[in-house]
C-alpha positions as CSV (number, residue, x, y, z in Angstrom):
1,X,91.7,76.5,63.5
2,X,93.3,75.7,66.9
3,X,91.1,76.0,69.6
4,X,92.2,77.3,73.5
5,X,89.6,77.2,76.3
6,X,90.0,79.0,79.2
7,X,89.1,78.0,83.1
8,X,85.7,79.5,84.0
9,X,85.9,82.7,86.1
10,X,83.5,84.9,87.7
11,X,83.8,88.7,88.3
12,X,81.3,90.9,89.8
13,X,79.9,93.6,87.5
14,X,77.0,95.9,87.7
15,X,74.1,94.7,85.4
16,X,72.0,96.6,83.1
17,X,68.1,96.9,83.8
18,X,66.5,94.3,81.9
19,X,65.3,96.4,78.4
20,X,61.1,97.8,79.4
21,X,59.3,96.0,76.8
22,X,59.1,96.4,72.7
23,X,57.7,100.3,72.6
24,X,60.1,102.8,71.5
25,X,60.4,106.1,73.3
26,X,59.1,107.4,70.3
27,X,56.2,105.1,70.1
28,X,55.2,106.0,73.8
29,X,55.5,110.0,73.2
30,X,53.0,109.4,70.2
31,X,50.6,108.1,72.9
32,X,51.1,110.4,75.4
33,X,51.1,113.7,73.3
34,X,49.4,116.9,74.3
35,X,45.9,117.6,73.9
36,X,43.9,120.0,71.7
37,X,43.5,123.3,73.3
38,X,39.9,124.0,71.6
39,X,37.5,125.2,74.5
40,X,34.2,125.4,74.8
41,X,31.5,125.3,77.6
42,X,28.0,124.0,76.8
43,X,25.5,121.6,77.3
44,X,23.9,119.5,74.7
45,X,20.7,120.2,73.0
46,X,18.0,118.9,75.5
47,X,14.1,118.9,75.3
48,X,13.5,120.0,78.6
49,X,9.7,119.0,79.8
50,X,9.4,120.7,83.4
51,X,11.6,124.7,83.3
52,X,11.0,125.7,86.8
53,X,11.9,122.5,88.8
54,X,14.7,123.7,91.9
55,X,17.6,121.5,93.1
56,X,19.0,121.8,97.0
57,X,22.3,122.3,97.3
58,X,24.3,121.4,100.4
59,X,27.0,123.4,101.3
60,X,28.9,124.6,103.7
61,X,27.9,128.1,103.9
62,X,29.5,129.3,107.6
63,X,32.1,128.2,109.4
64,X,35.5,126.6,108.7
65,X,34.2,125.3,105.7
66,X,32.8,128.7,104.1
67,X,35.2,129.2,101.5
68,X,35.0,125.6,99.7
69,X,31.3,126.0,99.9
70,X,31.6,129.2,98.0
71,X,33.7,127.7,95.3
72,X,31.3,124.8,95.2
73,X,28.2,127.5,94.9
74,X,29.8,129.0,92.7
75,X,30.2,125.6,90.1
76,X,26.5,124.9,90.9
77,X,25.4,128.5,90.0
78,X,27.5,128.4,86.3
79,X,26.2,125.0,85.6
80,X,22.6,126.5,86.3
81,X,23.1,129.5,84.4
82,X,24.3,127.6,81.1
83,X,22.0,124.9,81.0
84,X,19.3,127.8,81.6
85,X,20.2,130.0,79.1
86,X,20.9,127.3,76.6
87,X,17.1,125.8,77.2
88,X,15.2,128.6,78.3
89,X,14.4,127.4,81.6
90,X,14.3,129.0,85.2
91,X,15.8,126.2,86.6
92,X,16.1,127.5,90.4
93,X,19.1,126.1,93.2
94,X,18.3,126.1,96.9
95,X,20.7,126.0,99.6
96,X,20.8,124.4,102.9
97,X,23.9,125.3,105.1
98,X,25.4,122.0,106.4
99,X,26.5,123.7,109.3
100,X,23.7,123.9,110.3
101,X,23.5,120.4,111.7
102,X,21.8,117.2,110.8
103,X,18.5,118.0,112.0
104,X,18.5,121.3,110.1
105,X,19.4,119.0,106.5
106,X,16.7,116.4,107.8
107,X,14.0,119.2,107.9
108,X,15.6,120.2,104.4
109,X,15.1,116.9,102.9
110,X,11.4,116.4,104.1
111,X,10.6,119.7,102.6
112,X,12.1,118.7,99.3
113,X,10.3,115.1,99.3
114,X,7.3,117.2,99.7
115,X,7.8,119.6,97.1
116,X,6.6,118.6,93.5
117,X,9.1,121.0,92.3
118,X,12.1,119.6,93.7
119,X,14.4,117.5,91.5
120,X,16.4,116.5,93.4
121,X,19.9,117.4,95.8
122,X,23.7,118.6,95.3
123,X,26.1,117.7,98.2
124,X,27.7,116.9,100.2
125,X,31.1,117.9,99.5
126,X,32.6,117.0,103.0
127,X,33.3,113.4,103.6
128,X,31.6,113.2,107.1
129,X,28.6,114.3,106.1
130,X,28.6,111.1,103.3
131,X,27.0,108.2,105.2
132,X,24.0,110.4,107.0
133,X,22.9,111.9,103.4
134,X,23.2,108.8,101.7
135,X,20.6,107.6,104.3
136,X,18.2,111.0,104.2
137,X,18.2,110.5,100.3
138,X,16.8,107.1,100.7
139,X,14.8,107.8,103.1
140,X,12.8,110.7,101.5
141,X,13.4,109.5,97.8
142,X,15.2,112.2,97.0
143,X,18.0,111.9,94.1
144,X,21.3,113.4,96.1
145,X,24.6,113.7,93.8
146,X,27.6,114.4,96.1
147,X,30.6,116.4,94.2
148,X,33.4,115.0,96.7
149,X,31.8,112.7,99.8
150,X,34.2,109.8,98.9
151,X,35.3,107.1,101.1
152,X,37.7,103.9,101.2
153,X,34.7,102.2,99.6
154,X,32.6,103.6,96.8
155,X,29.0,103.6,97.6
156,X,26.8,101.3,95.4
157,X,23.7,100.1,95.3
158,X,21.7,103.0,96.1
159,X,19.0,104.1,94.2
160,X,18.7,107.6,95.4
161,X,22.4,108.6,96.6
162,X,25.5,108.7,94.3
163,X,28.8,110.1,94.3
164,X,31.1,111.8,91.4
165,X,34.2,111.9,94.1
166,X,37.3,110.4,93.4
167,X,37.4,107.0,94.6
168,X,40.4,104.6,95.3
169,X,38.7,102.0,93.2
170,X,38.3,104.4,90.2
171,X,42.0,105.8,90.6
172,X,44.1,102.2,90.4
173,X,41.4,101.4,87.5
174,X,42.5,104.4,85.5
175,X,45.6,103.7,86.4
176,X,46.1,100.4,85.1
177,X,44.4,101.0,82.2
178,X,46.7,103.6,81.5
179,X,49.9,101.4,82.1
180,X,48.8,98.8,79.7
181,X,46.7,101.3,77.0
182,X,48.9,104.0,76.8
183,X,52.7,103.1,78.6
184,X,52.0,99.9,76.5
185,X,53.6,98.5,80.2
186,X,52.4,95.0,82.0
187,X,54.7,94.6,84.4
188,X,54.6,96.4,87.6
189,X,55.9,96.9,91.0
190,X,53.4,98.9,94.0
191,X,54.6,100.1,96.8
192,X,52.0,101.5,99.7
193,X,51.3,102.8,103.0
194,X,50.5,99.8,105.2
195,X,48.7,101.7,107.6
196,X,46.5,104.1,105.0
197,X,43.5,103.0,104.0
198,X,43.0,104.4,100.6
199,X,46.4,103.9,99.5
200,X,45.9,100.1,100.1
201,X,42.5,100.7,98.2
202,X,44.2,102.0,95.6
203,X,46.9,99.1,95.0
204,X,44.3,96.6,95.2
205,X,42.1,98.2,92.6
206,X,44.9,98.8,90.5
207,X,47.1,95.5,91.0
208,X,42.9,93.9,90.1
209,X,42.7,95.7,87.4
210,X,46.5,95.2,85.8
211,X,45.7,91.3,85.8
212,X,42.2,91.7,83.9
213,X,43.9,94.0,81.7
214,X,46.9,91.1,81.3
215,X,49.3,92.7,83.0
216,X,50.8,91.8,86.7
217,X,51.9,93.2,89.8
218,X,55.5,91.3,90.6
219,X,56.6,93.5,93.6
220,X,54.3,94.3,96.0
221,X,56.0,96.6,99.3
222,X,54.2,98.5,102.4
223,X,55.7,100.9,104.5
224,X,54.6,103.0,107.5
225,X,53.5,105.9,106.6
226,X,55.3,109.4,107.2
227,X,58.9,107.4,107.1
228,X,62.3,108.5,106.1
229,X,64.0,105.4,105.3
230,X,62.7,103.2,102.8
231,X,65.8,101.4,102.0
232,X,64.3,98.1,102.9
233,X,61.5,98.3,100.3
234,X,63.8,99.6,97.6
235,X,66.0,96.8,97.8
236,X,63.0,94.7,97.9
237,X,61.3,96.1,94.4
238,X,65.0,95.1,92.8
239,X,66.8,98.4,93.6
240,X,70.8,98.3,94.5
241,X,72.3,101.1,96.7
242,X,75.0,102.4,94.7
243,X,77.0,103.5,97.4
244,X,77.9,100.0,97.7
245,X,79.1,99.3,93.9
246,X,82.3,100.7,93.8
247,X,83.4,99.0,97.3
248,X,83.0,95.6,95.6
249,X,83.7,96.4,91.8
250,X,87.3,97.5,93.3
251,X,87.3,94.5,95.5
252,X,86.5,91.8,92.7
253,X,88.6,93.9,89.8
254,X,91.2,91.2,90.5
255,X,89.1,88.8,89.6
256,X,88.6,90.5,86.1
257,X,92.2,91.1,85.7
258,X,93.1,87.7,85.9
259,X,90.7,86.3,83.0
260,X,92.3,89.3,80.8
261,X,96.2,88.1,82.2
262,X,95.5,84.6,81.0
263,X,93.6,85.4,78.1
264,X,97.1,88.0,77.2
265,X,99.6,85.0,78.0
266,X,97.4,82.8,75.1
267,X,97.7,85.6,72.8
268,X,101.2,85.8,73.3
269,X,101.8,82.2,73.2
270,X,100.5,82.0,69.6
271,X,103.1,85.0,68.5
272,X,106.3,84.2,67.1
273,X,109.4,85.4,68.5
274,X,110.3,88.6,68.4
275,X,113.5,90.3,68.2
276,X,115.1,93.8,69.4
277,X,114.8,95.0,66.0
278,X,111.6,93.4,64.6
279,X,108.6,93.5,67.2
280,X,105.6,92.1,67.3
281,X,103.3,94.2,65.5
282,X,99.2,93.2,66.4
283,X,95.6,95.0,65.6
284,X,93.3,94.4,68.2
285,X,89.6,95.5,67.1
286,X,87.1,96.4,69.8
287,X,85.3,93.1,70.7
288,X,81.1,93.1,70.1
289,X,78.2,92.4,72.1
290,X,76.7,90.0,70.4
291,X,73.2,90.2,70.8
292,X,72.8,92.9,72.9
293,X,72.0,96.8,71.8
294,X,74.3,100.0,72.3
295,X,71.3,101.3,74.5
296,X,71.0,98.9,76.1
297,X,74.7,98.6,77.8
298,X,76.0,101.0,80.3
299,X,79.4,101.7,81.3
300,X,80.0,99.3,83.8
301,X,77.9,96.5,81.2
302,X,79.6,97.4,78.0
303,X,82.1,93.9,78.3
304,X,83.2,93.8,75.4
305,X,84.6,97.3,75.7
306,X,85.8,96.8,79.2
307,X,88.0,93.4,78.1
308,X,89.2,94.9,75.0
309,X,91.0,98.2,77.1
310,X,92.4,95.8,79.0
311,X,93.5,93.5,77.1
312,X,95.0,96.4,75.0
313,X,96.6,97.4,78.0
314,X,97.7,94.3,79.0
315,X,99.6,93.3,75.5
316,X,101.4,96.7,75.1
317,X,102.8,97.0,78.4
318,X,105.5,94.2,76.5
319,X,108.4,95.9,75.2
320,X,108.4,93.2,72.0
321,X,104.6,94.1,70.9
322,X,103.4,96.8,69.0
323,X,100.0,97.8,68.4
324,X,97.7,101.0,67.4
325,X,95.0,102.4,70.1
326,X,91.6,101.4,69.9
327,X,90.5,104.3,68.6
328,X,92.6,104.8,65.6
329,X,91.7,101.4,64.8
330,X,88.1,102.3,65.1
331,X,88.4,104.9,63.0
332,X,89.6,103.5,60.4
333,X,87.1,100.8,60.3
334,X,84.6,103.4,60.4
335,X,86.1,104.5,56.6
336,X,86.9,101.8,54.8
337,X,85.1,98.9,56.3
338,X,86.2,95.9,58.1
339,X,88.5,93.8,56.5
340,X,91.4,92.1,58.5
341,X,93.9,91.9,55.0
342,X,93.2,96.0,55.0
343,X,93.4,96.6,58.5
344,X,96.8,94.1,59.2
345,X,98.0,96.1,55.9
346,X,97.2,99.9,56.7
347,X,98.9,99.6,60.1
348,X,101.8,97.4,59.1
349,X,100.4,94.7,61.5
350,X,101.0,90.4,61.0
351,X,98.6,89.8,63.8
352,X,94.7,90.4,63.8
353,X,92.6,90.1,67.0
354,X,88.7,89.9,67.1
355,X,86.5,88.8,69.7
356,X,82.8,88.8,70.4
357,X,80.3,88.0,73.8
358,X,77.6,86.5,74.2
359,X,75.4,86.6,76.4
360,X,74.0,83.5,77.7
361,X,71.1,84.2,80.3
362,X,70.8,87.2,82.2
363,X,74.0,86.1,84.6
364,X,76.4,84.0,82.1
365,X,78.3,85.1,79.4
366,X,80.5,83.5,76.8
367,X,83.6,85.4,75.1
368,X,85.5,84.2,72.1
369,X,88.7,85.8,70.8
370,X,90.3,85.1,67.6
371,X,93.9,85.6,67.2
372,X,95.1,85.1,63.3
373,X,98.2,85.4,61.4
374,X,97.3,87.2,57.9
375,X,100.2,85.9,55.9
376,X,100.2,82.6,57.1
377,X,96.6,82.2,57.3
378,X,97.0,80.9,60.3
379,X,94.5,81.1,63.7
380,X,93.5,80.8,67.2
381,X,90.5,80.6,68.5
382,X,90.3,81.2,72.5
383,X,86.8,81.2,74.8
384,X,85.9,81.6,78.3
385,X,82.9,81.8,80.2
386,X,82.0,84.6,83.4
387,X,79.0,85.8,84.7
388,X,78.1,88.7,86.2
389,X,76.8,88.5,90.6
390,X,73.6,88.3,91.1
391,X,73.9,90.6,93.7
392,X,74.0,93.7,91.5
393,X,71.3,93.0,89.4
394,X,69.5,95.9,88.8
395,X,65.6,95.3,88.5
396,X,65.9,91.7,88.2
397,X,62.0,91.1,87.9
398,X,61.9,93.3,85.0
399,X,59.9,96.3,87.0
400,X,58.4,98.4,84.0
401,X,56.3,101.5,86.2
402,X,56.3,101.7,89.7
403,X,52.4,102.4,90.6
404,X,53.0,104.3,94.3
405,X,49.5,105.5,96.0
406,X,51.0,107.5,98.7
407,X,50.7,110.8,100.5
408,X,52.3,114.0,99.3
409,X,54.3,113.9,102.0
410,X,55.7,110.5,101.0
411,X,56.0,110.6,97.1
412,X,58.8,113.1,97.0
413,X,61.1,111.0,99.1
414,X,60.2,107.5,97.8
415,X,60.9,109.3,94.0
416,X,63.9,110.0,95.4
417,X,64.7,107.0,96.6
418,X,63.7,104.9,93.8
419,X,65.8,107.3,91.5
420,X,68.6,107.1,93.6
421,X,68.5,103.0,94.0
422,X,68.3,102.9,90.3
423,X,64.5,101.8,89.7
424,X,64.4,104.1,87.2
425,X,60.8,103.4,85.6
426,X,57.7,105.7,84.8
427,X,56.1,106.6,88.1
428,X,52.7,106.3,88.3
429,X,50.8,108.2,91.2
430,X,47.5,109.2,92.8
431,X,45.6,112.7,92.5
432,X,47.1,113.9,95.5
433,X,50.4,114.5,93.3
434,X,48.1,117.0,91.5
435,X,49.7,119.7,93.8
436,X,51.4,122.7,92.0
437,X,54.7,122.6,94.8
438,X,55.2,119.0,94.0
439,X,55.4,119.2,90.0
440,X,57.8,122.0,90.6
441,X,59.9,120.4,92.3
442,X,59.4,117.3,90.2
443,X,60.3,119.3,87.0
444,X,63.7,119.6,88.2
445,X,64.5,116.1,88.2
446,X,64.8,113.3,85.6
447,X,61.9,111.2,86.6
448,X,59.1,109.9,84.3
449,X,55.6,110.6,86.3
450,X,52.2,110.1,85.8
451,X,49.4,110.8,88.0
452,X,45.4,110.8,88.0
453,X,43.9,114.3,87.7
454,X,40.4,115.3,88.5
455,X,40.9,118.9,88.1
456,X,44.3,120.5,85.9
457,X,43.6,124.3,86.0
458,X,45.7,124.9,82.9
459,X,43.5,122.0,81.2
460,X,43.6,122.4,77.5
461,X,40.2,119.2,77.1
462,X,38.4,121.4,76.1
463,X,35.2,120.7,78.5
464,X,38.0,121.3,81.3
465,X,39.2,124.8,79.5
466,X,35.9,126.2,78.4
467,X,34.5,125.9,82.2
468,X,37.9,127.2,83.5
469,X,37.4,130.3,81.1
470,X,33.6,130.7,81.8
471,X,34.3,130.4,85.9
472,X,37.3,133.4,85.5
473,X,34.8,135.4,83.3
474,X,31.8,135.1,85.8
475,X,33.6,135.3,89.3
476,X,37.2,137.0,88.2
477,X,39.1,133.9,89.6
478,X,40.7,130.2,89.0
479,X,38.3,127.7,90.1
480,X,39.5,124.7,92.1
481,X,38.2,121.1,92.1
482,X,35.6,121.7,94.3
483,X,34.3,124.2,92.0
484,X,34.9,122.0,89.1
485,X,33.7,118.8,91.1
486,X,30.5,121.0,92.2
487,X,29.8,121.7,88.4
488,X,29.9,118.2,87.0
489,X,27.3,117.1,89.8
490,X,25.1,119.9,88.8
491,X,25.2,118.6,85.3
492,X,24.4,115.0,86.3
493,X,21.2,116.2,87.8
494,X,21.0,118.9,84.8
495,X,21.4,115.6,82.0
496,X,18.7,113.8,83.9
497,X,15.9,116.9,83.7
498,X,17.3,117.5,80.6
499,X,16.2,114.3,79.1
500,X,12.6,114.9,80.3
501,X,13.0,113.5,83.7
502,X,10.1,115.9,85.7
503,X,9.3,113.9,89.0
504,X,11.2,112.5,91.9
505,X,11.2,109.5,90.6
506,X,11.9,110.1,86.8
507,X,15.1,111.7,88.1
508,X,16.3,108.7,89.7
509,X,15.5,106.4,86.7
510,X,17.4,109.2,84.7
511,X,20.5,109.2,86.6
512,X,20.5,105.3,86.7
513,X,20.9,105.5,82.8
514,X,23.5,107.3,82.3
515,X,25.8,105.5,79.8
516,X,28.4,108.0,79.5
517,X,28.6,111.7,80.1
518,X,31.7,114.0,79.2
519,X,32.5,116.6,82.9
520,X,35.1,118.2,83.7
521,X,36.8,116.2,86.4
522,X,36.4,113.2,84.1
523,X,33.6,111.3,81.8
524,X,31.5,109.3,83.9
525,X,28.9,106.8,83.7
526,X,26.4,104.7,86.2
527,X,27.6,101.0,86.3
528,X,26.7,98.0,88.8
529,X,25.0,100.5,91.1
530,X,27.2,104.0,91.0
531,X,29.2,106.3,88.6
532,X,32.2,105.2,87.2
533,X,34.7,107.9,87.2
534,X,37.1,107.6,84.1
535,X,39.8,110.5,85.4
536,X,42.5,112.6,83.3
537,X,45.9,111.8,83.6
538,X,48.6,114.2,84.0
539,X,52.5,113.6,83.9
540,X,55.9,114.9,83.8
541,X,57.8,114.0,81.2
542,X,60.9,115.7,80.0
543,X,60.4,118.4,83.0
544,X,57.2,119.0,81.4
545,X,53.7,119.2,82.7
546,X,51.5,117.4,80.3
547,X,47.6,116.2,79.9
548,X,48.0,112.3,78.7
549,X,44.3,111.6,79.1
């Protein structure tokens, strides 16, 4: 077989994203299903020692504050009521109005240290309020478990203060478990705001947590928070501005064109003459991507498709050449099979043309194009090399998710953005995307999200939906997280009586043993000095909401 070599051109194309890993979408829907929709609200079977011990509660009963405190009185009162009438006790709550002022709760806490009945303290739930009870409950010995105090830094360490709020730490931990456990992902990009706190909390936790996990954080961006432009960081993270690839696609098209007007003049050099009454009659069959999936080529990638229209075009603009479309030759294939004696046969053709590419790295490509004469037996074998610019390389460090711990105000737009600069990847958020408005609106797009959840009203766990259903049949409404956030602290105290603890101090050995304890706004366990919050995960996935974990 002769062989012709071309000269080595380049033409700019748009690249595909490089393909997210070995997991089918099938694969990753099977570990992100549903979850049962049993419910049920209970507490387990405890031996309770002491029935008439009382907890404080701090709330805040007056003021601007009034109504959360009512929602979070209200998840202290049902935890109460089920844990009494499931263990016959008369376990009692007493509330101190936060209010009030600080030497109002320091008068509360020394009555409490001196009372043999008291177990032990609820609150706070604001986050101001965090650092001066933390330093009451050590200071009178008195076990205080906050439902929502958090800050940047989760408090550790203490013996008598702990906290069941969401922390940063605990939400790029959960996170990244869920990108390697569940998304079966390890390669990430995070983008943050530079000047918030807990957002660059979160990446750190989460970017930690990816490497133990053995995953890595590739692309790390910051922005300023409450922008409208975040061009810069797109482009960064491997993003390309489409607006731009049609200028220089038409611009370099020449460039194309002239590989396919060589590679036409070899073709035709290799014919024999033809004559007005006996043309050249050719099959050309739809060149293949060697190596590379259908789903994983797009329209602008598909090469082998792309050369082979215009090289179609190019031979039977001739007056002396004949040859069927693509498609009818295609079609045929499709029914009888591929076999060049058929093919050159059914369509009254001497000349058959094959070709195939190959792609050599993520840039280079190799084509070769066999023209052969059936009768004679007789062939051609012609290659050239191109590559595609590395300037439209989509994704080009492989980005799998896209973890983004930002405000609500800023995930809508930077979805947008990453959508629109063609990073299209699971999202992965914090629980402030738990906000009815934004999953709306996010149902209406294409985007793949995920976010931690510490309270999903239309839960279907069913520790979430049986306290959802018990709160709507004892107050008549939908509880919110603080409710919800108010109840699991209850229950924490609650696990520790109900495991016998009876003094102060019995409490706070209790508590400090907890290995693992089911609530609502996610299990949680006391580790290296504080609870460990292990939070549900909600997404959006096929402009559904759904509970992953």
């Amino acid at each position: 077989m002769k062989k012709i070599s071309l000269a080595l051109f380049s033409f700019l194309l748009m690249f595909p994203c490089p393909s997210n890993g070995d997991i089918t979408p099938e694969e990753r829907s099977n570990s992100i299903k549903p979850l049962s929709t049993e419910r049920a609200v209970s507490t387990p079977n405890y031996e309770v020692k002491r029935k008439d011990l009382k907890i404080g509660v701090l709330l805040p009963l007056s003021g601007d504050f009034a109504e959360l405190g009512t929602k979070a009185k209200n998840g202290v009162e049902l935890a109460l009521k089920v844990f009494n009438n499931q263990n016959k006790a008369e376990l009692v709550p007493v509330y101190q109005d936060t209010e009030k002022g600080e030497e109002a709760l320091e008068e509360f806490y020394k009555a409490g240290n001196s009372d043999p009945l008291f177990a032990g303290m609820i609150g706070p739930v604001q986050n101001d309020l965090l650092l001066k009870v933390k330093t009451l409950a050590e200071n009178y010995r008195l076990v205080t478990v906050s439902p929502s105090a958090a800050a940047v830094e989760k408090i550790k360490g203490s013996q008598y203060f702990f906290s069941d709020a969401v922390f940063p730490e605990d939400e790029g931990r959960v996170m990244a478990e869920f990108t390697i456990k569940n998304l079966k992902k390890k390669k990430a990009g995070v983008i943050y705001p530079a000047n918030n706190a807990y957002g660059k909390a979160c990446a750190l936790a989460y970017k930690e947590e990816l490497k133990k996990l053995g995953g890595e954080v590739t692309k790390e961006e910051k922005f300023e928070e409450g922008s409208f432009d975040y061009k810069e960081q797109m482009l960064a993270l491997g993003g390309i501005d489409p607006r731009i690839v049609k200028d220089i696609l038409s611009a370099e098209k020449n460039n194309l064109e002239s590989i396919v007007s060589k590679l036409v003049n070899q073709v035709r050099a290799f014919l024999p003459p033809a004559t007005e009454k006996k043309k050249n009659s050719l099959v050309l069959v739809k060149f293949v991507n060697a190596g590379r999936a259908a789903a994983q080529l797009s329209e602008e990638t598909d090469y082998a498709q792309i050369i082979s229209e215009k090289l179609s075009y190019g031979l039977g603009k001739f007056k002396d050449v004949q040859l069927p479309k693509l498609a009818e030759v295609k079609k045929y294939i499709a029914q009888k099979g591929f076999n060049k004696t058929a093919l050159a046969g059914h369509f009254d053709s001497s000349v058959v043309i094959t070709g195939e590419i190959y792609e050599k790295t993520p840039l280079t490509y190799s084509a070769r194009v066999t023209v052969e004469k059936i009768e004679e037996k007789a062939a051609v074998e012609i290659t050239f090399d191109f590559s595609a610019s590395d300037k439209l390389i989509t994704n080009p460090e492989g980005l799998e998710v896209v973890y983004l711990p930002v405000s609500l105000f800023d995930a809508e737009s930077i979805i947008s953005h990453l959508a629109f600069f063609e990073l299209k990847v699971p999202y992965l958020g914090s629980a402030v995307l738990n906000d009815r408005k934004f999953i709306a609106n996010m149902k209406l797009s294409e985007s793949e999200i995920y976010f931690t959840g510490a309270f999903n009203p239309g839960s279907a766990i069913p520790e979430v939906a049986g306290f959802i259903q018990a709160y709507k049949d004892t107050y008549f409404e939908e509880p919110d997280y603080y409710a919800a956030a108010a109840f699991d602290a209850a229950n924490i105290l609650l696990h520790a009586i109900g495991r016998g603890a009876v003094t102060k101090e019995e409490v706070k050995n209790a508590v400090s043993n907890i290995s693992s304890i089911d609530l609502v706004t996610g299990a949680a366990a006391y580790v290296e000095g504080g609870i460990k919050k292990d939070l549900h995960i909600l997404g959006i996935s096929g402009k559904e909401l759904i509970e992953v974990k």
